[in-house]
C-alpha positions as a LaTeX table, in Angstrom:
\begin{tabular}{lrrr}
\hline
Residue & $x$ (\AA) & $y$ (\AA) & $z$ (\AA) \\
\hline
Unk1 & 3.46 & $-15.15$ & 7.73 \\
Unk2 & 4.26 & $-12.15$ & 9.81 \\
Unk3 & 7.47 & $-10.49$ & 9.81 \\
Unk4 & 9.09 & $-7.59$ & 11.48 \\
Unk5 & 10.42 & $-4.96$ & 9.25 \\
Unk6 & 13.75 & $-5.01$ & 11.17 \\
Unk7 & 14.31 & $-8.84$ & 9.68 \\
Unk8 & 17.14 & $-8.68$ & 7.35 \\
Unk9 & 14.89 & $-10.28$ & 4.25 \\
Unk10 & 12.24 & $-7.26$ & 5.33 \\
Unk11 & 14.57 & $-4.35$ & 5.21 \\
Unk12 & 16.32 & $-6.08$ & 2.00 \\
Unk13 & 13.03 & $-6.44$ & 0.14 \\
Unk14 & 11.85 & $-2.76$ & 1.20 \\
Unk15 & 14.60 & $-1.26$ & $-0.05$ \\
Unk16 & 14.69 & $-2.66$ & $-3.22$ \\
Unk17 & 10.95 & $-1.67$ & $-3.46$ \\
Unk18 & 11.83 & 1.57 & $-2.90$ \\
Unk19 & 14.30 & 1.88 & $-5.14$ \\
Unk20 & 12.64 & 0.74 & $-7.22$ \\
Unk21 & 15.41 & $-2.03$ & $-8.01$ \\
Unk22 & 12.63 & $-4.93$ & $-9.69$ \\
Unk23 & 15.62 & $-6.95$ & $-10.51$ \\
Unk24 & 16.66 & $-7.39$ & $-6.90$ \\
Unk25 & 12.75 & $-7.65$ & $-5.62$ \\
Unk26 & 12.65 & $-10.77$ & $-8.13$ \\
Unk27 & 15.70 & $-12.61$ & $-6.77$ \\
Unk28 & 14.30 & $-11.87$ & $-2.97$ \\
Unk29 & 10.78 & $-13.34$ & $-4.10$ \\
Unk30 & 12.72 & $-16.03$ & $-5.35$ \\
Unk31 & 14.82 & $-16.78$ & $-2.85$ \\
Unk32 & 12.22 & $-16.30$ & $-0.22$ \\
Unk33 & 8.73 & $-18.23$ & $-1.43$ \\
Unk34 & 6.87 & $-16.53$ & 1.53 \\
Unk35 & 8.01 & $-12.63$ & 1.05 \\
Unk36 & 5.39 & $-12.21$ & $-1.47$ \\
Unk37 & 2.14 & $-12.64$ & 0.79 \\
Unk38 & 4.13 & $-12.15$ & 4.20 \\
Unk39 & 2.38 & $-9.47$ & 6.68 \\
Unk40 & 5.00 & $-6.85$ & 7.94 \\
Unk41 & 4.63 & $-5.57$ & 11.34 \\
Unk42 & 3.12 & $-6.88$ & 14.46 \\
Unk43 & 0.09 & $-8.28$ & 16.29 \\
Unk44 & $-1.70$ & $-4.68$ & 16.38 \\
Unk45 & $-0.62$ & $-3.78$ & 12.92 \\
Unk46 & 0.01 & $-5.07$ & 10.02 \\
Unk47 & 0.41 & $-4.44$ & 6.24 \\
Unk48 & 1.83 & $-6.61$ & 2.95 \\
Unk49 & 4.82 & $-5.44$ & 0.31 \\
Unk50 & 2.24 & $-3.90$ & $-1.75$ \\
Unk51 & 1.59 & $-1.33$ & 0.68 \\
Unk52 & 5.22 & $-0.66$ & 0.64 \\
Unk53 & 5.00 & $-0.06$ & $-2.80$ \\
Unk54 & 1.74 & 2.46 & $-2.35$ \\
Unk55 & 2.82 & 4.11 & 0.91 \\
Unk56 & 2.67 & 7.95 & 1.15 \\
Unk57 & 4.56 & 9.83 & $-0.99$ \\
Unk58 & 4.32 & 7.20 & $-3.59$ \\
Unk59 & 5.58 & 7.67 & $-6.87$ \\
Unk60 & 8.38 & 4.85 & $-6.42$ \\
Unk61 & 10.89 & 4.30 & $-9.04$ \\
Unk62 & 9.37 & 1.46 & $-11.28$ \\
Unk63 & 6.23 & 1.90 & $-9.52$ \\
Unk64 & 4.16 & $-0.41$ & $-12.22$ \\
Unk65 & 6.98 & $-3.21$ & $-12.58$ \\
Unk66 & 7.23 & $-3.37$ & $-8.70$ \\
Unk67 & 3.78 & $-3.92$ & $-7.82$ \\
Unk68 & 3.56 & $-6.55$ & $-11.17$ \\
Unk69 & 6.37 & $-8.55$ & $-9.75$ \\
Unk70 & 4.81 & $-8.63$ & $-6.72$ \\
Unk71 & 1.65 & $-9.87$ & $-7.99$ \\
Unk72 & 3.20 & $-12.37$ & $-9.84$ \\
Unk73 & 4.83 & $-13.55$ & $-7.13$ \\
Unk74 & 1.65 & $-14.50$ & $-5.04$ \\
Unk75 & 0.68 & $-11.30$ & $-3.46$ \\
Unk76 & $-3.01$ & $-10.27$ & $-2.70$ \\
Unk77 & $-3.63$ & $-7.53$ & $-4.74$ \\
Unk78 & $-6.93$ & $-6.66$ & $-2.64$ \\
Unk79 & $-4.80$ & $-6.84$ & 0.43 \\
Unk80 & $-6.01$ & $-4.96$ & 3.54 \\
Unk81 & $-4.48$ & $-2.99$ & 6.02 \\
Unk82 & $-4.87$ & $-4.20$ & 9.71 \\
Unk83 & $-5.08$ & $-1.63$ & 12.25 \\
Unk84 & $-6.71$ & 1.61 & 12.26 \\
Unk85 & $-8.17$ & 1.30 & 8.63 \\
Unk86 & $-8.84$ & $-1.53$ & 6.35 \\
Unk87 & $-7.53$ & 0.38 & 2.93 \\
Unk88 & $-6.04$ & $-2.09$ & 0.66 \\
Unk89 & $-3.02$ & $-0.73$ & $-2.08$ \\
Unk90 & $-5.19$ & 0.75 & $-4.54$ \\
Unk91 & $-6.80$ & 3.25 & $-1.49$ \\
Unk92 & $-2.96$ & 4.08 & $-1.31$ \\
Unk93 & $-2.02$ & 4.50 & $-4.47$ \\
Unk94 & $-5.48$ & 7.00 & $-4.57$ \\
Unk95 & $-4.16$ & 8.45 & $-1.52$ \\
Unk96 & $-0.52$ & 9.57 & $-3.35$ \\
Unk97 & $-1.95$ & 11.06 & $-6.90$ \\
Unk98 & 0.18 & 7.54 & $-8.14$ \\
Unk99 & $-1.31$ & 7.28 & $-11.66$ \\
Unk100 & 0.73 & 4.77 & $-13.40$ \\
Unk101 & 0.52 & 2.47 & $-10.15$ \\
Unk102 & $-3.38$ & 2.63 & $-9.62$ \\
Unk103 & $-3.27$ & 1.76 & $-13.59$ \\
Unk104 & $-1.72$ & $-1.22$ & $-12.48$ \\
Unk105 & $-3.06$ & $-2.49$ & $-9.98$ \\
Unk106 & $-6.41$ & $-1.66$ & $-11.66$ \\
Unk107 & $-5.25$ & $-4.19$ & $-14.76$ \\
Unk108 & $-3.58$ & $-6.82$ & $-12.18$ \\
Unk109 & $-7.87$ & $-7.23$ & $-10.72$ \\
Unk110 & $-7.91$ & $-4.04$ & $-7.42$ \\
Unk111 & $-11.04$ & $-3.38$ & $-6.48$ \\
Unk112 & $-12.05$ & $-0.24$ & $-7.61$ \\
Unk113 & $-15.10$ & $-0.58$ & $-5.32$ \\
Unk114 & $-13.21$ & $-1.53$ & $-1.91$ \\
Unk115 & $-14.61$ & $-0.40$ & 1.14 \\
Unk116 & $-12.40$ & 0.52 & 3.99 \\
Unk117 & $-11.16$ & 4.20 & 3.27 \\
Unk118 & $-10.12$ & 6.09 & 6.19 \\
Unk119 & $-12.28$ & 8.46 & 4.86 \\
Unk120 & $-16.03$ & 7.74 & 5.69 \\
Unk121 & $-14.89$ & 3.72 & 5.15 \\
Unk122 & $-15.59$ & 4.31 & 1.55 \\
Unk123 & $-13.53$ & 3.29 & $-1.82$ \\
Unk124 & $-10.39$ & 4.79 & $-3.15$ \\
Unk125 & $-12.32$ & 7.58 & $-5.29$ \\
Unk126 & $-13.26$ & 8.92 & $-1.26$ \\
Unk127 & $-9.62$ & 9.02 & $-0.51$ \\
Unk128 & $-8.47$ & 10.47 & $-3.78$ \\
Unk129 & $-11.66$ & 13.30 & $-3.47$ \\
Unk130 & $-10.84$ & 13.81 & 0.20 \\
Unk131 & $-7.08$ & 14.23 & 0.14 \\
Unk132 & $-7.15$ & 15.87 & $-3.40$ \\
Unk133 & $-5.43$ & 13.37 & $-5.46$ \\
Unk134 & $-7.52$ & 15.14 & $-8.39$ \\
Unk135 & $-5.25$ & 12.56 & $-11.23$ \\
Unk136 & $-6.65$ & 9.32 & $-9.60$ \\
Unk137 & $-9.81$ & 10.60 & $-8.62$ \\
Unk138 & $-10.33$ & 11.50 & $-12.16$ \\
Unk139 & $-8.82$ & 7.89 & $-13.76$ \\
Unk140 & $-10.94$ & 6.27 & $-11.44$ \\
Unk141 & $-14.14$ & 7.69 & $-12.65$ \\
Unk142 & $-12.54$ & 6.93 & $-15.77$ \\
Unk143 & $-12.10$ & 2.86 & $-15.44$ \\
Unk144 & $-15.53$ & 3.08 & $-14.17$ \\
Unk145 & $-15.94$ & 4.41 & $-10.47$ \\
Unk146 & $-19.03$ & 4.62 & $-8.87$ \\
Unk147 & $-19.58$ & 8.33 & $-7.20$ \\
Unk148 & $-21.48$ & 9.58 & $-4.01$ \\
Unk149 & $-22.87$ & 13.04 & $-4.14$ \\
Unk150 & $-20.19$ & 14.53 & $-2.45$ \\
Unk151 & $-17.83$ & 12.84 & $-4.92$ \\
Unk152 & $-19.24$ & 13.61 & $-7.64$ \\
Unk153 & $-19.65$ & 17.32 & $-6.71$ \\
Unk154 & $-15.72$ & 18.00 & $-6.01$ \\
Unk155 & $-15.09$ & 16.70 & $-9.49$ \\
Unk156 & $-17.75$ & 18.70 & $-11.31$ \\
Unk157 & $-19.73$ & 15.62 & $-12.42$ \\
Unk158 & $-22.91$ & 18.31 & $-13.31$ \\
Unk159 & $-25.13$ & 14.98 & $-14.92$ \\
Unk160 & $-23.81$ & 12.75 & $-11.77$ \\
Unk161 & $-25.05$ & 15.73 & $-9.01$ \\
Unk162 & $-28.32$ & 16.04 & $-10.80$ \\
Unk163 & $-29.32$ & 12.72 & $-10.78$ \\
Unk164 & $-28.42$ & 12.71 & $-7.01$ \\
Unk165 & $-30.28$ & 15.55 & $-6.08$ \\
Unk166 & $-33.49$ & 15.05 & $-7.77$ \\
Unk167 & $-33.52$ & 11.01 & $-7.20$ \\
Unk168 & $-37.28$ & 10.35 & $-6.01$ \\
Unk169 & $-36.12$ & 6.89 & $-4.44$ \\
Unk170 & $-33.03$ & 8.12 & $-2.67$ \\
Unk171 & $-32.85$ & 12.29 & $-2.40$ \\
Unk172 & $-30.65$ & 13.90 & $-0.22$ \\
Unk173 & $-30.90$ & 15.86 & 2.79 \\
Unk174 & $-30.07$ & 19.39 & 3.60 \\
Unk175 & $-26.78$ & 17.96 & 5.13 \\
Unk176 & $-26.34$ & 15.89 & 2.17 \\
Unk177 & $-26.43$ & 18.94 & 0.06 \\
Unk178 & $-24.84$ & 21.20 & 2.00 \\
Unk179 & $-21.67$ & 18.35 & 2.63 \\
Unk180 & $-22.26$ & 18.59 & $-1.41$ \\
Unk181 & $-21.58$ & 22.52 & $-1.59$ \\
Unk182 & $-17.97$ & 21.95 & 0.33 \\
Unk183 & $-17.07$ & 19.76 & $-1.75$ \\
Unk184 & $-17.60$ & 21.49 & $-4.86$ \\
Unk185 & $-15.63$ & 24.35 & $-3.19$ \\
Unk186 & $-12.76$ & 22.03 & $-2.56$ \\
Unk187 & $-12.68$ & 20.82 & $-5.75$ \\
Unk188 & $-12.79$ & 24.18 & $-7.30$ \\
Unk189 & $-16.05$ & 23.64 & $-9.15$ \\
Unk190 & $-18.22$ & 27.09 & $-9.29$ \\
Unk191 & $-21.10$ & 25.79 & $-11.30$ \\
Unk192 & $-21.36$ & 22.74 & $-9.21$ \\
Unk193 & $-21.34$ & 25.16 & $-5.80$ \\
Unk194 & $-24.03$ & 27.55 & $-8.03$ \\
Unk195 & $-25.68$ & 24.44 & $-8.28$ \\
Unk196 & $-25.72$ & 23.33 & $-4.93$ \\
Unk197 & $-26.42$ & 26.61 & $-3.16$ \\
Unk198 & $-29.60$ & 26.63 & $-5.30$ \\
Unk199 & $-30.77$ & 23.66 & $-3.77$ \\
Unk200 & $-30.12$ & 24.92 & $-0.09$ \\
Unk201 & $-26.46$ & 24.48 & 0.24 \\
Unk202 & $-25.17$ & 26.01 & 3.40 \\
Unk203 & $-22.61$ & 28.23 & 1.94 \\
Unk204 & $-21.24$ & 29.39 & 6.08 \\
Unk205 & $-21.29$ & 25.82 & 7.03 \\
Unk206 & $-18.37$ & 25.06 & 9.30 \\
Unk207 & $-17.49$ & 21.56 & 7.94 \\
Unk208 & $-14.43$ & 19.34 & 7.31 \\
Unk209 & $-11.00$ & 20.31 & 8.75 \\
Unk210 & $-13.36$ & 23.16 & 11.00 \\
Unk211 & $-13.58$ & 25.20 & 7.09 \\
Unk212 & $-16.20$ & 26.45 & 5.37 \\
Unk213 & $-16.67$ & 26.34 & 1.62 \\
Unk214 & $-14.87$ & 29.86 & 1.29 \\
Unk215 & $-11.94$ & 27.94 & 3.32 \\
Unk216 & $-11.90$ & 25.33 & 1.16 \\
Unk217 & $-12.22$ & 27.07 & $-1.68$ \\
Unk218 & $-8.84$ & 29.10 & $-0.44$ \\
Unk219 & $-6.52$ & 25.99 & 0.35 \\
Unk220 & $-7.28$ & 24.77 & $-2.91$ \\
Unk221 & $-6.18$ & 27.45 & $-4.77$ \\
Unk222 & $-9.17$ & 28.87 & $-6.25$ \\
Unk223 & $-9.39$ & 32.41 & $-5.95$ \\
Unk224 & $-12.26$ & 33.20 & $-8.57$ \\
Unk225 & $-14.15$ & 30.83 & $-6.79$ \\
Unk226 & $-13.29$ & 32.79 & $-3.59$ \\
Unk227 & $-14.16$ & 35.85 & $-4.79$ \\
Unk228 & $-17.72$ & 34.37 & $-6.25$ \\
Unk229 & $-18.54$ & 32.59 & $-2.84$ \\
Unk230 & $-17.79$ & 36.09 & $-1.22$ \\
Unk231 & $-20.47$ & 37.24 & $-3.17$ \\
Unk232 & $-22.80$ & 35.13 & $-2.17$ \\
Unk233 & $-21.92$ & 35.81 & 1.22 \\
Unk234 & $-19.49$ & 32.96 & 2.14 \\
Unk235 & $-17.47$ & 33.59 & 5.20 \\
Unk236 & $-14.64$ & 31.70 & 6.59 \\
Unk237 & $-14.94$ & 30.22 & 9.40 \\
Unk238 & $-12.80$ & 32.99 & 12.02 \\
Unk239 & $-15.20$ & 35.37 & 10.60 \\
Unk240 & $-18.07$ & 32.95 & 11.86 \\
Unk241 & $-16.82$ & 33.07 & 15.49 \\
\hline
\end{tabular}
């Protein structure tokens, strides 16, 4: 069922997501068997209640009672997006740093492996890496997430890089690596960066956002790490042109 957020049961139910009122989302599930799994928004695009509950800045009052009600009350927890992306709730929760509600969503069967991310299609650990959601990234490697180089290298995973980069059945390539190096940088990880500039990470390498490590390394907030990389002869990326 698709309906538009300016119906009166679509605003009602929103709100009292948002509020985080679980109480008044019960009695609306109740009172309308179809709210649970209904599609708000139009032909083009289209998302469910859960998404409500996820959407950016997240954090909603009763966060982990909302999205169980909802659940409960027939909703796809594995959801997806239509439009743009394919991300289902638990790529939004990733998305918002939203702890307690991956945690549930997690226990009520998410995906931890969905594809779909509007970063690089991948799971929710890609969204959480790439946005800097550093809680969830880290409780999803926790409950079990699976990690790509890249991944693994903003979070520090030293065992995790190493197997990557010295796999004989899948190594990387310089790109690989030097996508790698970035990452470490964003995720403030100087032994992982070491690491990776060992192996041929480009340390001036104009990457995501038009940064390079040294720039990623800044909006992060890691100044010993900036001061190391300058060292090594990082550069940001005005210094490049």
């Amino acid at each position: 069922m698709l309906i538009d957020t300016t119906a009166p049961p679509a605003r009602a139910v929103i709100e009292a997501i948002r509020t985080g009122d679980v109480g008044a989302l019960q009695d609306l599930l109740t009172a309308h068997p179809g709210l649970a799994t209904a599609r708000l928004g139009n032909t083009k695009t289209t998302r469910t209640l859960l998404h409500v509950a996820t959407d950016w800045p997240g954090h909603v009052p009763n966060g982990p009672a909302t999205v169980t009600a909802l659940v409960a009350a027939g909703a796809d927890v594995n959801a997806r997006f239509t439009g743009a992306h394919r991300e289902t709730p638990l790529h939004w929760a990733a998305s918002t740093d939203d702890v307690p509600v991956l945690d549930a969503l997690l226990d009520l069967g998410a995906d931890i492996e969905a594809d779909g991310a509007v970063i690089g299609n991948g799971t929710p650990l890609a969204d959480a890496v790439a946005f800097g959601q550093w809680g969830c990234a880290r409780r999803l490697l926790e409950r079990g997430a699976r990690t790509t180089l890249w991944q693994a290298a903003a979070l520090g995973e030293a065992d995790r890089v190493s197997a990557c980069c010295t796999s004989e059945s899948d190594p990387p390539t310089e790109e690989d690596i030097t996508a790698a190096l970035w990452c470490a940088c964003h995720g403030g990880q100087r032994q992982t960066a070491g690491y990776l500039l060992q192996r041929g990470g480009d340390v001036n390498w104009v990457g995501y956002d038009q940064l390079t490590p040294l720039d990623a390394a800044h909006r992060s907030g890691h100044p010993t790490l900036v001061t190391w990389l300058r060292e090594q002869g990082a550069k940001s990326a005005e210094e490049l042109v």
